[in-house]
Structures are given as C-alpha cells and as structure tokens.
C-alpha positions in Angstrom: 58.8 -45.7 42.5 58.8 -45.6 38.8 59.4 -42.3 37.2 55.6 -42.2 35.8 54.5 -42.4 39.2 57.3 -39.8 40.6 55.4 -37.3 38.0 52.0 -38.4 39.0 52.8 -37.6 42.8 54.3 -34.1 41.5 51.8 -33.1 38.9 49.1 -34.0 41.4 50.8 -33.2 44.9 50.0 -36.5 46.2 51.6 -37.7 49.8 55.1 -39.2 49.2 54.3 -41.6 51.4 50.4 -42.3 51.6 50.0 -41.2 48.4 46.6 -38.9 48.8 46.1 -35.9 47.5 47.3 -33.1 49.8 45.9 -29.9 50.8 46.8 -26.2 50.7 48.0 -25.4 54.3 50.3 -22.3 53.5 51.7 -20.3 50.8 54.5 -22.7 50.0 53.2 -25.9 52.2 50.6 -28.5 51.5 49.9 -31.3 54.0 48.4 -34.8 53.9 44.9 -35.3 55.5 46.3 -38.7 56.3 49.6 -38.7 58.0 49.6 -34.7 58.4 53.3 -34.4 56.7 53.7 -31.1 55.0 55.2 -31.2 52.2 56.9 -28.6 49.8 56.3 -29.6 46.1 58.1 -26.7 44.2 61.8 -27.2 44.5 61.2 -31.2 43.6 58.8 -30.0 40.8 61.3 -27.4 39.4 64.6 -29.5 40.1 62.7 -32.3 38.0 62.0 -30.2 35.0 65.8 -28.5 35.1 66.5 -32.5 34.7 64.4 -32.9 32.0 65.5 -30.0 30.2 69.7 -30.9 30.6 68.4 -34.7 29.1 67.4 -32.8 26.1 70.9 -31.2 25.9 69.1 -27.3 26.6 71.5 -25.0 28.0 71.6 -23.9 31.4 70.4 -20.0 30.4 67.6 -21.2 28.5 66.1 -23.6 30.8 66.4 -21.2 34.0 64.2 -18.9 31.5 61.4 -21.5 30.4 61.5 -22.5 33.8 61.4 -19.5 35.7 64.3 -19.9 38.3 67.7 -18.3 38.3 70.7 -19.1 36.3 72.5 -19.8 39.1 69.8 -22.3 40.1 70.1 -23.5 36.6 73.9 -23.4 36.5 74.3 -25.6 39.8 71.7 -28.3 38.8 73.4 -28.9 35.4 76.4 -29.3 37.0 74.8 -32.1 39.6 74.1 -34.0 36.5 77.5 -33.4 34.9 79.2 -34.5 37.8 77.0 -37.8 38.4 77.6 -38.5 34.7 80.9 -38.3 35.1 80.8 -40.3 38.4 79.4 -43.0 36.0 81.6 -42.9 33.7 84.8 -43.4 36.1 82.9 -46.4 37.7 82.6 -47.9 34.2 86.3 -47.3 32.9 88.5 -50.1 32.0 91.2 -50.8 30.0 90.1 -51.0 25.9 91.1 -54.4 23.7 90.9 -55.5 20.6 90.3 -53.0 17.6 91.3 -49.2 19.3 90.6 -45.8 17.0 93.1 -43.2 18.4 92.6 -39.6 17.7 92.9 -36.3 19.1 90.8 -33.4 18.3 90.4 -29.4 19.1 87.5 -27.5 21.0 86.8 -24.0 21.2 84.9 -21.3 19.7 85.3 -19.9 16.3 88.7 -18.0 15.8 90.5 -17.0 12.4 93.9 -18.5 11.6 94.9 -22.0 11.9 92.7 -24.5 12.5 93.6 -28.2 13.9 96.6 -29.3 15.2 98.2 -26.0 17.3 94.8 -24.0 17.0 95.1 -21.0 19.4 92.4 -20.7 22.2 91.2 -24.0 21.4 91.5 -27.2 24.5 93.3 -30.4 22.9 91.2 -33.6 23.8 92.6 -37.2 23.0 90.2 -40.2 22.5 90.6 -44.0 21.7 87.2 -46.0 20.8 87.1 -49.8 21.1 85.1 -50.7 18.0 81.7 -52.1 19.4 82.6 -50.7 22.5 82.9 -47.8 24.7 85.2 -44.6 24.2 86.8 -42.1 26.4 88.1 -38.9 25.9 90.3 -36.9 27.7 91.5 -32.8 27.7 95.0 -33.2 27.6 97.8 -30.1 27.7 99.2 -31.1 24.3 99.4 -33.4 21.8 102.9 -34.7 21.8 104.2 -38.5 21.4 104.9 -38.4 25.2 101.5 -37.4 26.3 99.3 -39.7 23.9 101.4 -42.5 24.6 101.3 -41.9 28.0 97.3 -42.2 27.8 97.0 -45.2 25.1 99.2 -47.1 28.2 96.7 -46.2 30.8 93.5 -46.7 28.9 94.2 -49.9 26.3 95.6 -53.0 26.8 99.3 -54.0 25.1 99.1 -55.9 22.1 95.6 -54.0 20.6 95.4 -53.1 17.1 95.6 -49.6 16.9 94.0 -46.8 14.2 95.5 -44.1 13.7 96.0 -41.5 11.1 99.6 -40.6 10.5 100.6 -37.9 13.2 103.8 -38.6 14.1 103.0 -38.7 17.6 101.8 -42.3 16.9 105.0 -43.6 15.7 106.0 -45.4 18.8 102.7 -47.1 18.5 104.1 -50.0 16.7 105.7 -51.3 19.9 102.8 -51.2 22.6 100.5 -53.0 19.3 99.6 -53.8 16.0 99.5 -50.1 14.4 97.7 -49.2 11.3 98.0 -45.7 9.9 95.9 -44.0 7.4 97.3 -41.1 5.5 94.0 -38.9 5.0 96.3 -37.2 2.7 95.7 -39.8 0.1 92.7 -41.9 1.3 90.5 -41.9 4.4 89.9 -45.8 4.5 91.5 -48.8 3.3 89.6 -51.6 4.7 89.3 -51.4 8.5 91.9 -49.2 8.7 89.8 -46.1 9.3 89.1 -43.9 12.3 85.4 -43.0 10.8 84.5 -44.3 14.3 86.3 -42.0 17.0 85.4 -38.8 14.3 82.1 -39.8 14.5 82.5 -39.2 18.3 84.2 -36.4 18.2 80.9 -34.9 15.5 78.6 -35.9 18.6 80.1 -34.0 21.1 81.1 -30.8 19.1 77.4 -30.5 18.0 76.8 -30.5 21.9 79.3 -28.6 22.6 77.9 -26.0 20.3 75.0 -25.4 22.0 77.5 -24.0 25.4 78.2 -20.6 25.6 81.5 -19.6 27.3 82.3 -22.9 29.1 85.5 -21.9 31.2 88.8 -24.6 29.9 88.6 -25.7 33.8 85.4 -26.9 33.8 85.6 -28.5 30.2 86.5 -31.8 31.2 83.6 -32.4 33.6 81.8 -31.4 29.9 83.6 -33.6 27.8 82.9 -36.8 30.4 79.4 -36.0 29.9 79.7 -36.0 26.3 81.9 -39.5 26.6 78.8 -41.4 28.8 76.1 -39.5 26.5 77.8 -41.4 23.4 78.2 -44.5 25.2 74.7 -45.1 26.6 73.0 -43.1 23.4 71.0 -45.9 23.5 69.5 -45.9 26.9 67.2 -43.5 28.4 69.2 -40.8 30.1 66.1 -39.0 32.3 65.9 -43.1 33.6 69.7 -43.3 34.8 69.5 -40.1 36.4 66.4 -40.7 38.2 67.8 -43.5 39.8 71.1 -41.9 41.0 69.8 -38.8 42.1 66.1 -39.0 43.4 65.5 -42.8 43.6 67.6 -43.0 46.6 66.3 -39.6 48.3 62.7 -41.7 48.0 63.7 -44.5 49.3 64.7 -42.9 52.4 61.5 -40.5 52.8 59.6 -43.5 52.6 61.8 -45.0 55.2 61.5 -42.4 57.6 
C-alpha cells in the first residue's frame, strides 16, 4: 500500500482489507458491511499525523497541541521515530575513506562565559564527513587526543586524508593518514583544505536542535543520530522511509490475517 492510499483508507475510513467504506457501529468502532471487521481509525489517524508533524522537525509540545493528544503521547511517538532513525543509521555505518573533515563541536542552551572548546553545561559531540559521502557524529565525554583518536580509528579507514583545523588533539593524526590542518586563525581555506563541510553539518543540526526544549544530555545522542540520518538522506523523503519501517509492515500483516 502506497502512502496516498494509506491516507485515502484513513481520511475515508475505508476497510483495510476490502477497502469499502465502513460504517458507524459504536462510539470509537466502525465496521465493514463486507467482511464485518471493526476497525478503530483514531489512534492510526492520530499516530500518522504525530509522524507527519516530527518529518517537519515540530516539537513534541507543539504537535500534541495541534493535534489534540497528550504530551506524553506526543513525547513517546517522537521517540519511536528517533529510535528507528537511529536503527537506520547503525545499519548503514561503515568505515569512511578517502577525503575525511574532522571536527568536534558544543551543544547546549544559551549560557554566559566561554563559549567553544570547555563550554560549561554544553555536550561535546565529534564528527568526521567523507566528502560526497555520509557523516556521523557522536557525543563524546571530552575532547582530548585520546578520545578523538580513538573514534577517527573506529569510524575511517588508515591511510585517509584527513581535515582538520589545528586543535592539538589532532596532532597524532599524521600517523593513522595524510593530515591537513587549517589554522582558522589566519585563513579558513587553502584549497581543499577546509572543513566548510562538517561545519556545515554541524549548522544543520544546531538549527534543529534549536527548536528542542530541555532535551535531557542522556537522551541527546538518540537526537544527534537523528540529526546524522536527517543530513544524510536530506535528499529523500523522510515521511516515505518511515512509512515503510513502521506501518508498511504492520499492513502487510493485517492484510495477512
């Protein structure tokens, strides 16, 4: 079932399975005059429109309002799709090659004092982006040579050309690859030396991340991987891939039955 027919059978509370139009039978129920199935319409018609709302990056809060359900309701269905996301984007992982931009970054709300590198109350994420490729982004529990190195060995492939700027937790870059610093100091590209790339990422999710409000640091990562598949399939319909991980299969076994 395509998804335009998937709305067509909800808008007009056709049979799942015979596809007629059904009939009031209760105050929740209707049933089909055909096979005499009764069928509930408004959780699938109200779980379909919390999907369509988390596609077009709403929050939680405000779709449980336009929607009329609970937060909670809300809350849990958002997290369904955050969690198959992230499903997705495990399955797809690999080891990057060729040209890798490395950078970490901060998120967090809006505090005074530093800002950066050693930003109080902020999470510490790391990313490396294969150029015409995928990225992925991890929260990490600092920024030091040990750690990043650790992940650049997990997640890229020895003998990559690396981009960096000039934190000196990249210095032991040179042996794992080709390494190419840029001092943003002085000069934020020389050629394709440049990590315009993995900032450009980094922009994406912070303007998505922006639109959260109080997202507890535990549950931050399960954010950030939606973020990372988001950015990687930006150019695939989103309500599409979820539709066929989540209620695809759940019709191909009613019509089973």
């Amino acid at each position: 079932m395509t998804i335009e027919e998937y709305e067509k059978h909800l808008v007009g509370e056709l049979c799942w399975s015979c596809h007629e139009a059904t009939h009031k039978c209760s105050s929740r129920q209707r049933q089909c005059p055909r096979c005499r199935k009764k069928i509930c319409y408004l959780r699938s018609q109200r779980q379909w429109s919390l999907l369509k709302a988390f596609v077009l990056q709403a929050s939680a809060n405000s779709a449980a309002k336009n929607i009329v359900v609970s937060y909670p309701t809300a809350h849990a269905a958002f997290r369904r799709f955050r969690e198959t996301l992230a499903g997705l984007a495990a399955a797809e992982a690999g080891q990057l090659m060729g040209e890798i931009e490395v950078d970490e970054s901060y998120f967090g709300g809006h505090r005074k004092g530093h800002r950066g590198r050693g930003a109080a109350g902020k999470v510490a994420v790391f990313g490396l982006l294969e150029r015409k490729g995928r990225v992925c982004a991890f929260a990490v529990s600092n920024c030091s040579k040990e750690t990043l190195m650790g992940k650049i060995r997990q997640h890229a492939v020895k003998g990559a050309v690396f981009y960096t700027d000039d934190f000196v937790g990249y210095n032991d870059l040179h042996s794992f690859g080709k390494h190419l610093p840029i001092n943003h100091r002085k000069v934020f590209a020389n050629g394709r030396a440049h990590i315009n790339g993995i900032e450009g990422f980094w922009s994406f999710a912070k303007q998505m991340f922006a639109k959260c409000h109080g997202v507890d640091p535990e549950n931050f990562p399960l954010y950030l991987k939606e973020y990372e598949f988001r950015y990687n399939h930006r150019n695939e319909d989103l309500t599409q891939i979820l539709f066929d991980q989540l209620i695809g299969p759940k019709l191909a076994s009613k019509n089973r039955k």
